[in-house]
C-alpha positions in Angstrom: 70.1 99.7 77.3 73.3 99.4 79.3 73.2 100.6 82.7 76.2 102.8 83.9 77.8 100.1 85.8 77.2 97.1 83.0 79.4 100.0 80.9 82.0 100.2 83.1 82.2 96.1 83.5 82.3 96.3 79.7 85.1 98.9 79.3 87.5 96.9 82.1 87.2 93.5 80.6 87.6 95.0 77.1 90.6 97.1 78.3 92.1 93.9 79.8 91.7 91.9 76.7 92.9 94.4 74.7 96.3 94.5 77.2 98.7 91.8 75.8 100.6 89.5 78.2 104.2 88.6 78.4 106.1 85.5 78.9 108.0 87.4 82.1 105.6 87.2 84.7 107.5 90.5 86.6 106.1 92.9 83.6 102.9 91.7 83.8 102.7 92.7 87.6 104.4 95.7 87.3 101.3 97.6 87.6 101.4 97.0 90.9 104.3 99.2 91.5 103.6 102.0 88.7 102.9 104.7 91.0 105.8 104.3 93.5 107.9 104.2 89.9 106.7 107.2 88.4 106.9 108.8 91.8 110.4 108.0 92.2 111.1 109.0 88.2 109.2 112.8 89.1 112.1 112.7 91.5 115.1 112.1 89.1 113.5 114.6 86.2 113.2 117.5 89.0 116.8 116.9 89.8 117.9 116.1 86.2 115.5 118.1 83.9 115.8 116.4 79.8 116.9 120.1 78.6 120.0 120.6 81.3 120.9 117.1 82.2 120.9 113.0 81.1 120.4 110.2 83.5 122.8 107.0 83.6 121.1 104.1 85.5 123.9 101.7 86.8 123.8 98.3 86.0 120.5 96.2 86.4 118.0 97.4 89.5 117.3 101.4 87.8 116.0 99.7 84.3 112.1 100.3 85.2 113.0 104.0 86.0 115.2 104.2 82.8 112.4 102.4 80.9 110.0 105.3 81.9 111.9 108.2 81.3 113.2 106.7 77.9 109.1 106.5 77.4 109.0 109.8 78.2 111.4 111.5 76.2 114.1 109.5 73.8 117.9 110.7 74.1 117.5 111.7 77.9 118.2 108.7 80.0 120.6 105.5 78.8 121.3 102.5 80.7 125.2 101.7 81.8 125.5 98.0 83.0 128.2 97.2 85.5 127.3 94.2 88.3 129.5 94.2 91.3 131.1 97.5 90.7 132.7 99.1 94.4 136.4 98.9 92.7 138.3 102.3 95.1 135.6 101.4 97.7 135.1 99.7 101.0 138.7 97.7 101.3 138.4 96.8 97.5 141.1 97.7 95.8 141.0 99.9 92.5 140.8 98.3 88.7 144.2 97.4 87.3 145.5 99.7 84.7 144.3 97.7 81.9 140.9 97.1 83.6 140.5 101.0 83.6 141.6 101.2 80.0 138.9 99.1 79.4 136.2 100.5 81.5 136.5 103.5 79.8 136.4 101.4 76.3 133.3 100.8 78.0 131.5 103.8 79.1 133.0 104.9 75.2 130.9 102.3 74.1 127.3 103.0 76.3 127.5 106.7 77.4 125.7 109.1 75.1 127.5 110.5 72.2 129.7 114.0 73.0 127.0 115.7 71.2 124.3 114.6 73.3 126.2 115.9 76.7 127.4 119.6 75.3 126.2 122.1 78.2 124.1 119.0 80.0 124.9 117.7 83.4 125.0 113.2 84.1 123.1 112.5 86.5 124.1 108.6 87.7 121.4 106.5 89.6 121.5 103.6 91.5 119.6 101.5 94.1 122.3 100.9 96.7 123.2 99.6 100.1 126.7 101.2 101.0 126.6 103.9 98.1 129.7 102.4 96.7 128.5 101.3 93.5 127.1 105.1 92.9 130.7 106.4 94.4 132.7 103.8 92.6 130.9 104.6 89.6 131.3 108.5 89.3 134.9 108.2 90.9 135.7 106.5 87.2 133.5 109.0 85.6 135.3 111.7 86.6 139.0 109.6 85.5 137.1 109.1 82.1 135.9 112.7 81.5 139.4 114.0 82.4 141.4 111.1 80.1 139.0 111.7 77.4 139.1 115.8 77.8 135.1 115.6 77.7 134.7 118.3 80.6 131.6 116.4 82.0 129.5 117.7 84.8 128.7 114.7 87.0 126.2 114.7 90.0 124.9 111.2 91.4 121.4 110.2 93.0 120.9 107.2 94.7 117.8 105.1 95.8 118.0 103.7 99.1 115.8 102.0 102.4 118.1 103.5 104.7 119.8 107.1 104.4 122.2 107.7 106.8 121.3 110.6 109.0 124.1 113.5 108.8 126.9 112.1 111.6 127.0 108.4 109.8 129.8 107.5 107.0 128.5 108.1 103.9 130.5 108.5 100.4 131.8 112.5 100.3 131.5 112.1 97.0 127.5 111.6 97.0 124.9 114.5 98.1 121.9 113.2 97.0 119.7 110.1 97.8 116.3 109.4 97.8 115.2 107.0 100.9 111.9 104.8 100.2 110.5 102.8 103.0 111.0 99.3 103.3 107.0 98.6 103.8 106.3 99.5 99.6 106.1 96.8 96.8 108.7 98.6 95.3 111.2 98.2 97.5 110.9 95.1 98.4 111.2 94.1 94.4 114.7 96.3 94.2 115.9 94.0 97.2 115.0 91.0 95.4 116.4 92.2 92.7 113.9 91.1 90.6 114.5 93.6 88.0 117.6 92.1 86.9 115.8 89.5 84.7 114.2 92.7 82.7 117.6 94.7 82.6 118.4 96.1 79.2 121.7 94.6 78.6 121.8 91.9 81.7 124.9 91.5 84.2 128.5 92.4 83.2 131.6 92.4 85.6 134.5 94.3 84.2 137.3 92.0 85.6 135.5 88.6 83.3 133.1 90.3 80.3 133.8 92.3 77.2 131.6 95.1 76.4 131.1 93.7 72.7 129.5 90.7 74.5 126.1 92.2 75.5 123.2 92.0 73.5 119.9 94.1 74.2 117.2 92.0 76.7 113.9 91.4 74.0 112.4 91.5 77.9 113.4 95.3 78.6 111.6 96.6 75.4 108.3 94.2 77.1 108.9 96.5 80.0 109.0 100.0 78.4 106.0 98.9 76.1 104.1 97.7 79.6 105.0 100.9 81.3 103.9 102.9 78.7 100.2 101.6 78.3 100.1 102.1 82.2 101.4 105.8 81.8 98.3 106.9 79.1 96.3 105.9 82.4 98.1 107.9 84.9 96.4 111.2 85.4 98.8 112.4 88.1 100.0 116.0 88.5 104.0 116.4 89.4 103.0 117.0 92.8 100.3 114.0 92.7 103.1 111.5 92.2 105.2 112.8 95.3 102.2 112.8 97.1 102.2 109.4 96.4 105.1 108.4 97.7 104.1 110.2 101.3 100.8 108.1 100.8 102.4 104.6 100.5 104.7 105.4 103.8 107.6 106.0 101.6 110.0 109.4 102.7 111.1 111.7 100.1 114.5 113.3 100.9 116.0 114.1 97.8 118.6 115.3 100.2 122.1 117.7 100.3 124.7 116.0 102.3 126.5 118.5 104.5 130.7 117.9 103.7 129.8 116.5 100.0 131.9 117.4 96.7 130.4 115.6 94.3 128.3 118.1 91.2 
């Protein structure tokens, strides 16, 4: 007869042969950051609930947060990929005519059917330095929406290790951010940008790639399967996960900007 503990040995090692492994070492250890990811996720759906809203990840460092909320519900949140985008921002000076043309060939080609956005909000995320990829990026969202007559709602969140407190420059055009300490695993993988090499679509830079260029990543579908068979484990409330985040010394401020515009 097994004794209680013998059973629990059992069930780990059988659970652990039964998880598969995958040639990218990062999805294999992203277990170790699960819990600051769904915390950070609880944070986008409260601001961008599936039923009122859909959430754009820009370019490469949101694609474990897209991956999960994709898990969670298909149609809600899509992947955009743009590297290096702060065109209108910081000294850089906007796209060329026939740049913006095709940028907007481009969000044509990745944003979520018309059908899919009727009476929902976009919610853009990004983890950011400046805030001018997120600024950049909804600045020609807004040109798009009004070119192509779509009427869209936009409202931008971004994911940052520093949030400037309320007399420092930041974007007018931005009014929310989340700030998550430096000290968490998570963090210090979105400054390595480690997620890159399991992006959904990889790099592309507007001024030297064509959109019909990008193939999927076979390594981002590893990543939602990963994240998946870690979220039938989780048995964390809504409020559990931000707890979580207060636990791990990482500061929730899903935070209004006095002075912003953007919505």
């Amino acid at each position: 007869m097994l004794t209680l503990s013998a059973i629990v040995i059992q069930f780990t090692l059988q659970f652990a042969l039964a998880r598969p492994t995958f040639a990218n070492p990062l999805v294999n250890g992203i277990a170790e950051s699960f819990q600051e990811i769904s915390a950070v996720s609880e944070i986008i759906t409260q601001e961008c609930p599936p039923d009122a809203c859909v959430v754009i990840g820009i370019g490469r460092s949101p694609s474990p947060f897209i991956a999960h909320l994709q898990n969670q519900k298909p149609g809600w949140a899509w992947n955009v990929p743009l590297s290096s985008f702060r065109y209108g921002m910081s000294g850089i000076k906007p796209l060329s005519a026939e740049l913006e043309e095709g940028l907007f060939d481009h969000f044509d080609r990745f944003l979520p059917p018309a059908s899919e956005l009727v009476g929902r909000q976009i919610l853009l995320f990004d983890f950011t330095f400046s805030g001018d990829s997120v600024a950049a990026t909804q600045t020609y969202l807004q040109k798009y929406s009004d070119q192509r007559n779509h009427s869209l709602q936009i409202k931008s969140l971004a994911l940052v290790t520093y949030a400037p407190s309320e007399n420092e420059f930041w974007h007018p055009i931005l009014r929310y951010f989340v700030e998550i300490s430096k000290k968490c695993n998570l963090a210090k993988l979105l400054h390595k940008q480690v997620f890159d090499s399991v992006s959904e679509f990889g790099a592309f830079d507007i001024t030297k790639h064509s959109s019909t260029e990008l193939q999927s990543n076979p390594a981002y579908f590893q990543l939602k399967a990963e994240l998946s068979k870690l979220a039938l484990h989780e048995n964390f409330t809504s409020d559990g996960k931000l707890a979580i985040l207060h636990d791990l010394d990482v500061i929730n401020l899903s935070k209004q900007m006095s002075g912003g515009n953007g919505g």
